[in-house]
C-alpha positions as CSV (number, residue, x, y, z in Angstrom):
1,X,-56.9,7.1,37.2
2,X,-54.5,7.9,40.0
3,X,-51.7,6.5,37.6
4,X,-52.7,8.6,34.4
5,X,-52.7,11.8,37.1
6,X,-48.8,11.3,38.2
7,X,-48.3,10.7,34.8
8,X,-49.8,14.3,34.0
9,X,-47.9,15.8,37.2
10,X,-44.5,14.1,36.0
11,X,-44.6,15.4,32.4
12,X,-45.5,18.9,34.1
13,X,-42.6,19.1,36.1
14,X,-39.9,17.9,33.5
15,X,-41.5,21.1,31.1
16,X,-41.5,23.6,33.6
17,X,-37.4,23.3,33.3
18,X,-37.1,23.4,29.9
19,X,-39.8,26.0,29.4
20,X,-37.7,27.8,31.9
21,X,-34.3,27.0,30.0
22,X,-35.7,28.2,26.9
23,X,-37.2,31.6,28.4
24,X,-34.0,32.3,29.8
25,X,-32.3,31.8,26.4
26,X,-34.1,34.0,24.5
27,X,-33.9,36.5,27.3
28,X,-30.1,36.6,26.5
29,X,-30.8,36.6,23.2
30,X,-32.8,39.5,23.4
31,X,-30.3,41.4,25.4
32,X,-27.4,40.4,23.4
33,X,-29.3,42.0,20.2
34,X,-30.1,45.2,22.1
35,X,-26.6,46.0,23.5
36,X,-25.6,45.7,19.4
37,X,-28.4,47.8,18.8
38,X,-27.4,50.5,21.7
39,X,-23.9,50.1,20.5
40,X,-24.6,51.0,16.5
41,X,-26.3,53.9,18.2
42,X,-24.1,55.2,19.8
43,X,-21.2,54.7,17.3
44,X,-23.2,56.5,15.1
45,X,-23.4,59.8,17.0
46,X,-20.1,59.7,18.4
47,X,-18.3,58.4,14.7
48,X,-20.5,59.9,12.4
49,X,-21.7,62.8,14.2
50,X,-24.7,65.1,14.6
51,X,-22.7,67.8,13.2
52,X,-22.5,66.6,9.9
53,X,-24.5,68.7,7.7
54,X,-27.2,67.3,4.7
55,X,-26.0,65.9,1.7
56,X,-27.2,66.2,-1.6
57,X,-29.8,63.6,-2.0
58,X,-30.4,64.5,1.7
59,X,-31.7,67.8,1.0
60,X,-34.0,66.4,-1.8
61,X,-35.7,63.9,0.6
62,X,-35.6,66.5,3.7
63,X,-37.0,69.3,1.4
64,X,-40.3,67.6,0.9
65,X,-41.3,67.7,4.5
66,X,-39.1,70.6,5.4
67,X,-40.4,74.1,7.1
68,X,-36.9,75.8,6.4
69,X,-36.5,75.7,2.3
70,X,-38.7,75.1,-0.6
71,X,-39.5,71.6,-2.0
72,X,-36.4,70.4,-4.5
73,X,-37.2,68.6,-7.6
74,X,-38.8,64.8,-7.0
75,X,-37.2,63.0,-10.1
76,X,-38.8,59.5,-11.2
77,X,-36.7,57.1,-9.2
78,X,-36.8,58.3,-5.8
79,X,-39.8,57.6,-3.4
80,X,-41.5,59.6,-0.4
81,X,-40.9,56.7,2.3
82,X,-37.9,58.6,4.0
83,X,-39.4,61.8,4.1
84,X,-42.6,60.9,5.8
85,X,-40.1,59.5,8.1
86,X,-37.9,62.3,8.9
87,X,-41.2,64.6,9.3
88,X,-42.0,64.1,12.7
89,X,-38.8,66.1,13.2
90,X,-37.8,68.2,9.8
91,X,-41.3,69.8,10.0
92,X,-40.7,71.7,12.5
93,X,-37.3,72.3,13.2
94,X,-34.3,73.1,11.0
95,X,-31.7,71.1,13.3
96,X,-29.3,68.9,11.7
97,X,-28.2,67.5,15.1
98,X,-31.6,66.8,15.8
99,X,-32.4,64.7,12.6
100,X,-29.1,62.9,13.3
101,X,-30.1,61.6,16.9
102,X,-33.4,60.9,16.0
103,X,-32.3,59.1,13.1
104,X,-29.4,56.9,14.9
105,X,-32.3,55.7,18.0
106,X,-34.3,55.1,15.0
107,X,-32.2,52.9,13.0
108,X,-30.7,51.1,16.2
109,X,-34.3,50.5,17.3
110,X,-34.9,48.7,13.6
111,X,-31.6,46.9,13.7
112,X,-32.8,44.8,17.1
113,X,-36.2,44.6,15.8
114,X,-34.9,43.0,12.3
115,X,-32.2,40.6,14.1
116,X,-35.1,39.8,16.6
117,X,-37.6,38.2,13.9
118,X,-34.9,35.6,13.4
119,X,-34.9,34.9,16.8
120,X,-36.0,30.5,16.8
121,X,-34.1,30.2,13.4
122,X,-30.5,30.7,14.2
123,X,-28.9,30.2,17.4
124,X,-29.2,33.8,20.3
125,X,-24.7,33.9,19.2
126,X,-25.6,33.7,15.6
127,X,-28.0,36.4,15.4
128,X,-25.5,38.6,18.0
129,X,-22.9,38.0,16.0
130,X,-25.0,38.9,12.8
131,X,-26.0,41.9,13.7
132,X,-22.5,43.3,15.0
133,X,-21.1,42.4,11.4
134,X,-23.4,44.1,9.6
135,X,-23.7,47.2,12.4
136,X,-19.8,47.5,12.0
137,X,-19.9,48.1,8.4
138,X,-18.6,51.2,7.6
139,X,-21.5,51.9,5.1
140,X,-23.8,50.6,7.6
141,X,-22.6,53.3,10.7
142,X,-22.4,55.9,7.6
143,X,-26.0,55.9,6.4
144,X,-27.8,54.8,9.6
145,X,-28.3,58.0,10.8
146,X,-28.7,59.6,7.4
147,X,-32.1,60.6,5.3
148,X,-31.5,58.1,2.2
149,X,-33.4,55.0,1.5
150,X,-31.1,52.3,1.6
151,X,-30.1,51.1,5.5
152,X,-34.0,50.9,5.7
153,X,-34.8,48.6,2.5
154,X,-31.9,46.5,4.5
155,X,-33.6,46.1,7.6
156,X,-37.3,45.8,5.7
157,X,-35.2,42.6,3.6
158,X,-34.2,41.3,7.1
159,X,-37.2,41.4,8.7
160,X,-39.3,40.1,5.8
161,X,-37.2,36.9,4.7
162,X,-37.6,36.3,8.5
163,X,-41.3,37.0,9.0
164,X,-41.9,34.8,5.7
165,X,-39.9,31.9,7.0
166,X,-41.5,31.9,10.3
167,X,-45.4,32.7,8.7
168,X,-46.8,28.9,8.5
169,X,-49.5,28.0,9.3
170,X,-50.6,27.7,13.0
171,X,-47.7,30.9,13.3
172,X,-49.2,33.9,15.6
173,X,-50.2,37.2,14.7
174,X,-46.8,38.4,15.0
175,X,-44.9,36.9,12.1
176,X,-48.0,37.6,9.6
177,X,-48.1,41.1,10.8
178,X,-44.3,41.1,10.7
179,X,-44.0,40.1,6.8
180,X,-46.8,42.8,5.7
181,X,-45.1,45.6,7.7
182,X,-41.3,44.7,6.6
183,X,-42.3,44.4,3.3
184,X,-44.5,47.3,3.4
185,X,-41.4,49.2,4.8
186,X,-38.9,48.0,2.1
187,X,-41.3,49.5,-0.9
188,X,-42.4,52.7,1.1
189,X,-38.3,53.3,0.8
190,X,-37.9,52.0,-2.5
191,X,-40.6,50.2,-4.5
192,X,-38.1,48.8,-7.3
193,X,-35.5,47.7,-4.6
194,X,-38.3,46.0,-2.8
195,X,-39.3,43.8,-6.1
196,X,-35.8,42.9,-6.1
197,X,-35.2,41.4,-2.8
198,X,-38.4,39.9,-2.3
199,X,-38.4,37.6,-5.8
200,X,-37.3,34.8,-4.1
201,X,-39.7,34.8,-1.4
202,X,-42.2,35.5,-4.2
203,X,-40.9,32.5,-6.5
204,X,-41.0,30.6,-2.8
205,X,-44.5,31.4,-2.2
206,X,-45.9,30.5,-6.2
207,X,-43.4,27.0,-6.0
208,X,-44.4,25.7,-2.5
209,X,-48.1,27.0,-2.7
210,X,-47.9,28.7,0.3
211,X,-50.9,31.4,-1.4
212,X,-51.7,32.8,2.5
213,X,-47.8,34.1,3.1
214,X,-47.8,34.8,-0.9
215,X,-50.6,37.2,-0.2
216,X,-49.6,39.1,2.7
217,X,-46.1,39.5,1.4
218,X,-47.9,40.9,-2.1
219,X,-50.1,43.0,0.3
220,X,-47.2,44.2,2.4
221,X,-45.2,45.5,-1.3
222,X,-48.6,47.3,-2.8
223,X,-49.3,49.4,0.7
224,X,-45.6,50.3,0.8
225,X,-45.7,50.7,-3.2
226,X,-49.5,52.8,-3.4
227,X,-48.3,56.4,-3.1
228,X,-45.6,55.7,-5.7
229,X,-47.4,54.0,-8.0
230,X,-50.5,56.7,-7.8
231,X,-47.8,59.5,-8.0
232,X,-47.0,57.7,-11.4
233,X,-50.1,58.4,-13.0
234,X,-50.6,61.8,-11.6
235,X,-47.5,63.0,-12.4
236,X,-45.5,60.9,-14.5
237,X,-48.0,59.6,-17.2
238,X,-48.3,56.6,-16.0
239,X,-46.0,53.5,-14.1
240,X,-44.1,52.5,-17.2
241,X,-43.1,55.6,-18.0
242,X,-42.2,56.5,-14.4
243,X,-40.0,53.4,-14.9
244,X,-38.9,54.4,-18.2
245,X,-37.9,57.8,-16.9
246,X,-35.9,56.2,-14.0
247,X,-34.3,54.6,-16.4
248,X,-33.0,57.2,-18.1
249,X,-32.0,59.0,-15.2
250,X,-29.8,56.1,-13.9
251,X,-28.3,55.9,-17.3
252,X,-30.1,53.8,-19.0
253,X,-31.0,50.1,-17.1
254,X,-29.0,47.3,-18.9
255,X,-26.1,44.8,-19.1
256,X,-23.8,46.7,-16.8
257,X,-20.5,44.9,-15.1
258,X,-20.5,47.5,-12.0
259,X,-18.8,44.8,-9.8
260,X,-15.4,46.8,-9.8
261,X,-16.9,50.2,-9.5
262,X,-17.9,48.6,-6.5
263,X,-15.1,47.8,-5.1
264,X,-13.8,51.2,-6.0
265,X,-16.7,53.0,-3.2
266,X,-15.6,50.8,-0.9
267,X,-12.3,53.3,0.0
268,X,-15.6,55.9,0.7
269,X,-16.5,57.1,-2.4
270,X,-20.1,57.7,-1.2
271,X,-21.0,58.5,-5.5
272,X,-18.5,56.7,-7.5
273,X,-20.3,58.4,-10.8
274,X,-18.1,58.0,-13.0
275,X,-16.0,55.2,-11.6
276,X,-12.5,55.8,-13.1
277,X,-10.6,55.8,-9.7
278,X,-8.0,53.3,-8.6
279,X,-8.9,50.2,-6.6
280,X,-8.6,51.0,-2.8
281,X,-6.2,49.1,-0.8
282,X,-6.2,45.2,-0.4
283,X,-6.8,45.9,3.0
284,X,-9.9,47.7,2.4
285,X,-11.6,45.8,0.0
286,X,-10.1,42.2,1.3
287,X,-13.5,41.3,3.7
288,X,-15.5,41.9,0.3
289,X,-14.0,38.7,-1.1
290,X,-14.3,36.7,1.8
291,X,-18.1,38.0,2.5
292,X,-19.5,35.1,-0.4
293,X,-16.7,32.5,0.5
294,X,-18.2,32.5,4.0
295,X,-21.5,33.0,3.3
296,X,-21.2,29.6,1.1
297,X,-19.5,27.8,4.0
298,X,-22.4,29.1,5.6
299,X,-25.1,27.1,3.5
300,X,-22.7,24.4,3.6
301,X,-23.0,24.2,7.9
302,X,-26.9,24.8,7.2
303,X,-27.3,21.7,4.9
304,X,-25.5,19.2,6.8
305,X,-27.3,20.1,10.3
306,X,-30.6,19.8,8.2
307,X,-31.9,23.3,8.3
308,X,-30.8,24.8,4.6
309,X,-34.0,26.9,4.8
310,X,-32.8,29.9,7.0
311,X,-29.9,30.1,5.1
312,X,-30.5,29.5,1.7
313,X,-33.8,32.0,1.6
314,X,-31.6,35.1,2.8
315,X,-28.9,34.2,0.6
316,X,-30.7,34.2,-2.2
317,X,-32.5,37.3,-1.8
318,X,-28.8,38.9,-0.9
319,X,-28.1,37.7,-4.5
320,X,-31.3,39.5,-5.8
321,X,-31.1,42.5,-3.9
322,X,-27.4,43.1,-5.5
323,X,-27.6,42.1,-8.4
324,X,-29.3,45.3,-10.5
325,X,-26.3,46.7,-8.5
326,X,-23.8,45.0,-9.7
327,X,-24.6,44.4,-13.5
328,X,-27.5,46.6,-14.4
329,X,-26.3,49.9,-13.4
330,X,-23.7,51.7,-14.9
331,X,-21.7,53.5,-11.7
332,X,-21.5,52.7,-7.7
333,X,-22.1,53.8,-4.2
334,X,-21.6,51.6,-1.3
335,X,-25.1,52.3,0.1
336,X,-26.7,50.3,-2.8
337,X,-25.9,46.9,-1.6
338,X,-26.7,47.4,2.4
339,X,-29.6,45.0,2.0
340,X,-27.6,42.6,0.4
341,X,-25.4,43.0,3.4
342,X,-28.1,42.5,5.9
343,X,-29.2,39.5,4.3
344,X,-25.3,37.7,4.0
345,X,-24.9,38.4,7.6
346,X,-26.3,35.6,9.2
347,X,-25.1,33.1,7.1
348,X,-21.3,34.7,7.2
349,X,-21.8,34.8,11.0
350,X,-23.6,31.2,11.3
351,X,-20.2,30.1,9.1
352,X,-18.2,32.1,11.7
353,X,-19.9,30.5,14.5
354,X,-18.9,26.8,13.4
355,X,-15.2,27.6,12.6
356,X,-15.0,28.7,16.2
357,X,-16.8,25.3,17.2
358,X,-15.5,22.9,14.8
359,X,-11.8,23.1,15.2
360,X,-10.9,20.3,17.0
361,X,-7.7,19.8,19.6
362,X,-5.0,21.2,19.4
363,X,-6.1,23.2,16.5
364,X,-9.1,25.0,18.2
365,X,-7.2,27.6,19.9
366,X,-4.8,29.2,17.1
367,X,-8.0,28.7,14.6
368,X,-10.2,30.9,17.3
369,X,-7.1,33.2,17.7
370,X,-6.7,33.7,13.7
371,X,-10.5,34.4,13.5
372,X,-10.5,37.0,16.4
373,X,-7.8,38.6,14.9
374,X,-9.2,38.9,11.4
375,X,-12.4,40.4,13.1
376,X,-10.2,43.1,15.1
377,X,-8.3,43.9,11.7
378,X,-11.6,44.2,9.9
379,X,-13.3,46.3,12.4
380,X,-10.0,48.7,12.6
381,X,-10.1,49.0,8.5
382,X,-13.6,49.9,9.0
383,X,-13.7,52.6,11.3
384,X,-10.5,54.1,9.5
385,X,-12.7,54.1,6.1
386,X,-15.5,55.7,8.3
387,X,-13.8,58.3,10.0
388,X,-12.1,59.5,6.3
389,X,-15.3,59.5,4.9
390,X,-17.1,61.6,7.6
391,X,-14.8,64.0,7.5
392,X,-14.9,64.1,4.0
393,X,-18.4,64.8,3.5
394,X,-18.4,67.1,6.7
395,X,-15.5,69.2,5.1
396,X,-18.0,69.5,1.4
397,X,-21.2,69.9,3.5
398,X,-19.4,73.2,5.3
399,X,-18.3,74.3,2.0
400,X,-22.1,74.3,1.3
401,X,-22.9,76.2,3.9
402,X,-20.3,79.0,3.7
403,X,-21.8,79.3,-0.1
404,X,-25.3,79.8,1.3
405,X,-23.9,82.5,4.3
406,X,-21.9,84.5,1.4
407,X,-25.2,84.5,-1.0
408,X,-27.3,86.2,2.4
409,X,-24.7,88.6,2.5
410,X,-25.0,89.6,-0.8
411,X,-28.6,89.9,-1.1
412,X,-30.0,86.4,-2.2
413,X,-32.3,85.4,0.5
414,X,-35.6,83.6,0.7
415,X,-37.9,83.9,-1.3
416,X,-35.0,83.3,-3.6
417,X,-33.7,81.0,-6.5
418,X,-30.9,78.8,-7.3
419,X,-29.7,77.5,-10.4
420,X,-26.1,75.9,-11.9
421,X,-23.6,73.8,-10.3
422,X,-24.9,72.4,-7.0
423,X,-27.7,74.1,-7.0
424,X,-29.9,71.7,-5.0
425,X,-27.8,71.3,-1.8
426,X,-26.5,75.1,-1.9
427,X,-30.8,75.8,-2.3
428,X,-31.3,73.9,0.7
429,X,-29.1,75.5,3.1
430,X,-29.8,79.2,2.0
431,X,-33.9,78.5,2.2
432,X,-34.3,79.2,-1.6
433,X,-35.6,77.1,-4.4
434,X,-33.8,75.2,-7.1
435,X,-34.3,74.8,-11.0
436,X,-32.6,73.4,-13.6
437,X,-32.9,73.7,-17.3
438,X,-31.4,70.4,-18.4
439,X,-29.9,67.1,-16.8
440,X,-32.0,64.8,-14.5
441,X,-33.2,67.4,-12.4
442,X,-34.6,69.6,-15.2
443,X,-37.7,71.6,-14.2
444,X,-37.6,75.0,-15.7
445,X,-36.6,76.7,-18.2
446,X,-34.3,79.7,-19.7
447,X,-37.2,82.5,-19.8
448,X,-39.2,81.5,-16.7
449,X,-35.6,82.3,-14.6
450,X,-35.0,85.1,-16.2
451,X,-38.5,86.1,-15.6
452,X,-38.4,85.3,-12.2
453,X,-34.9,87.2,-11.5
454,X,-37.2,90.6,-12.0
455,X,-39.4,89.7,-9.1
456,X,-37.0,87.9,-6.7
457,X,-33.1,86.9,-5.9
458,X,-32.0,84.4,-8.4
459,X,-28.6,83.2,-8.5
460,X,-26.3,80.9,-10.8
461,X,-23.2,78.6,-9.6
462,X,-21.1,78.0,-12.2
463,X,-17.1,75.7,-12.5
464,X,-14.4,78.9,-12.4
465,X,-13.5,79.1,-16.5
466,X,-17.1,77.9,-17.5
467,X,-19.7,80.6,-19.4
468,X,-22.9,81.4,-17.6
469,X,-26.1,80.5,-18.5
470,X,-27.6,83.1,-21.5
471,X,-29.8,84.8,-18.4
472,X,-27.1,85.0,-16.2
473,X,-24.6,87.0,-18.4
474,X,-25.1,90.6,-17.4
475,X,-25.1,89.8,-14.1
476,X,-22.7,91.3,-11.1
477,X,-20.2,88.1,-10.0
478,X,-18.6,86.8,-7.7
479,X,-15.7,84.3,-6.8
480,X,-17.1,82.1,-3.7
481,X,-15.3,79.1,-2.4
482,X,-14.0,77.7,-6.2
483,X,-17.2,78.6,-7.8
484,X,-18.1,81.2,-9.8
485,X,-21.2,83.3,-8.6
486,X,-24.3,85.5,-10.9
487,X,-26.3,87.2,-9.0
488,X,-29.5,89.2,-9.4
489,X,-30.9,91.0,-6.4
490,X,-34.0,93.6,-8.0
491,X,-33.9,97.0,-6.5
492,X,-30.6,96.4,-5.2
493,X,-28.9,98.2,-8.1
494,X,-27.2,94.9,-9.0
């Protein structure tokens, strides 16, 4: 008895040190992931700014929710996920700068969270070092604190493969819960995006019989999926046609090569639509090829320490995610493949990780020196792309604005209406509605505008050289900012 007692007190004492050991590691894991997270933060308000205005597909999802303009057109593809998440702030206030910070704390707090599920899987430097490569993406810092879909489908992917790898049996609360919420967060954003990433964790689930992580992940996707799929039938005829008209919209779905119109958004084309540009630099577009070369060695390190699971799963869906991208689609934007990006980063960085390891005497200190200099190179090509393309869109956003300033001046103010080129930004900023007559946003017609120009402001944009629209023709114009303006003001005498 007294024996079986010191045994007890022995085998108490020796895990009290590793309990300890392990409590302080994943307390420096935890703080590694939320300086990256504080970092991407802050880069975003200080890189990308607060003063960047809305941009076009911005407006759309901001319009929903918004107490400043009228709702724009909804087509078929898009879903309600980021405006129900921008609410809290765009119903209520008309502040750019506002959205934008509340947006950046946002997406930083999703980053850490996302990196954190991983947390037991990969090594506290892996998962730091993962998160920093995919923070410092210049599409990444770009989007973060934007109102578009994509960065958050990224994280959801993150999160979920995690969740679903850690979700065995015996698991706690927290990793169930974790794989319906990320899940339910990648399809609130985009149901079809959601389907894409999560088929190999569904094709897991049917081949390993694991029916209790199968059905919260299934769960998860129709929660996230529901208001979409009901907004189908009440709207849309139905979920195959809402798919069929999505289609249709995004060209037509089908045998697409889009990998070099890719490669041509990566210089900042935020729309590459169509893609008939030249290549960017080498320089630009050089980390692009190396992303699956590492992300192979990657596996590679995975297999031979006997833990190919981590990797392989996140790979694979990184392969799913992109591929609709990258050969069913026929044009780009660099935004599209952000949860492909997620997913790749913590077998690029677990790769990275071993090449810094592995090296062996004397070649472990020029090999570290090569890597480190690669990653400063990478991150200075980065932040170049980024600065050009937030001044870019900052300089066309202003142009936007001045448009909606000159159309007050001359008489078209709320309630008002917008039609012709641009009409759906331009709409946004001067508080009126939009309408189109054909095209993917078409929701109106010839007759109904000119019917409504006799009981409120309407207004055409149209290319300088270009014929207005058959309602439009009479109408006073105006030269504003390369554009060609019709207006109709009633009892204005114009």
């Amino acid at each position: 008895m007294t024996g079986s007692v010191h045994a007890t007190l022995a085998g108490m004492r020796r895990e009290r040190p590793q309990r300890g050991l392990e409590g302080a590691r994943a307390s420096r894991a935890t703080a590694a992931l939320a300086a990256v997270a504080a970092a991407f933060t802050l880069a975003q308000l200080f890189l990308v700014g607060p003063g960047m205005g809305l941009g076009w597909d911005e407006t759309v999802y901001v319009s929903q929710v918004s107490a400043h303009a009228p709702a724009a057109f909804f087509s078929a593809p898009r879903a309600r996920g980021i405006s129900l998440l921008v609410a809290p702030v765009t119903a209520w206030s008309s502040s750019t700068a506002l959205l934008r910070i509340y947006l950046a704390v946002l997406s930083g707090l999703a980053l850490f969270l996302a990196l954190r599920a991983w947390r037991g899987l990969f090594p506290a430097r892996v998962l730091a070092l993962a998160s920093a490569l995919f923070a410092s993406l210049w599409v990444t810092l770009f989007y973060g604190p934007q109102a578009m879909p994509n960065y958050w489908v990224a994280v959801g992917a993150s999160a979920a493969v995690a969740c679903f790898l850690q979700a065995r049996d015996g698991a706690g609360r927290r990793a169930w819960w974790g794989l319906a919420a990320s899940a339910a967060l990648m399809a609130w954003m985009r149901p079809t995006d959601a389907v894409w990433a999560a088929l190999p964790l569904l094709a897991l689930g049917l081949a390993r019989r694991r029916w209790r992580a199968l059905a919260v992940l299934l769960a998860g996707l129709a929660a996230g999926a529901a208001e979409w799929v009901i907004e189908a039938y009440v709207r849309y005829g139905g979920l195959l046609h809402r798919l069929s008209v999505g289609s249709a919209i995004q060209g037509g779905l089908g045998w697409h090569l889009a990998v070099t119109d890719q490669l041509r958004s990566l210089g900042g084309e935020t729309l590459c639509r169509p893609c008939t540009g030249p290549l960017p630099d080498p320089a630009v577009t050089v980390w692009w090829f190396t992303l699956p070369v590492l992300a192979a060695l990657g596996l590679v390190v995975a297999v031979r320490a006997r833990r190919p699971a981590a990797t392989a799963l996140p790979l694979a869906c990184a392969v799913s995610a992109a591929f609709p991208y990258l050969f069913l689609i026929g044009y780009a934007a660099p935004r599209f493949l952000l949860p492909a990006y997620a997913l790749l980063a913590l077998p690029v960085a677990d790769a990275l990780g071993h090449l810094f390891t592995a090296a062996r005497r004397p070649w472990r200190a020029p090999v570290t020196t090569l890597i480190c200099l690669g990653l400063a190179a990478h991150l200075a090509v980065q932040l170049a792309v980024l600065v050009h393309t937030a001044n870019s869109t900052t300089t066309d956003h202003r142009a936007w604005s001045r448009t909606a300033s000159d159309l007050h001046r001359l008489g078209v103010r709320p309630p008002c209406l917008l039609t012709g080129d641009d009409a759906i930004p331009v709409a946004f900023y001067t508080g009126c509605s939009s309408a189109a007559t054909d095209g993917p946003n078409a929701n109106s017609t010839a007759d109904r505008i000119a019917g409504t120009a006799r009981s409120m402001p309407v207004a055409t944009l149209v290319p300088p050289g270009t014929r207005p629209p058959s309602y439009a023709r009479d109408w006073p114009s105006a030269l504003l900012d390369g554009q060609r303006l019709y207006h109709s003001v009633p009892g204005s005498g114009r």
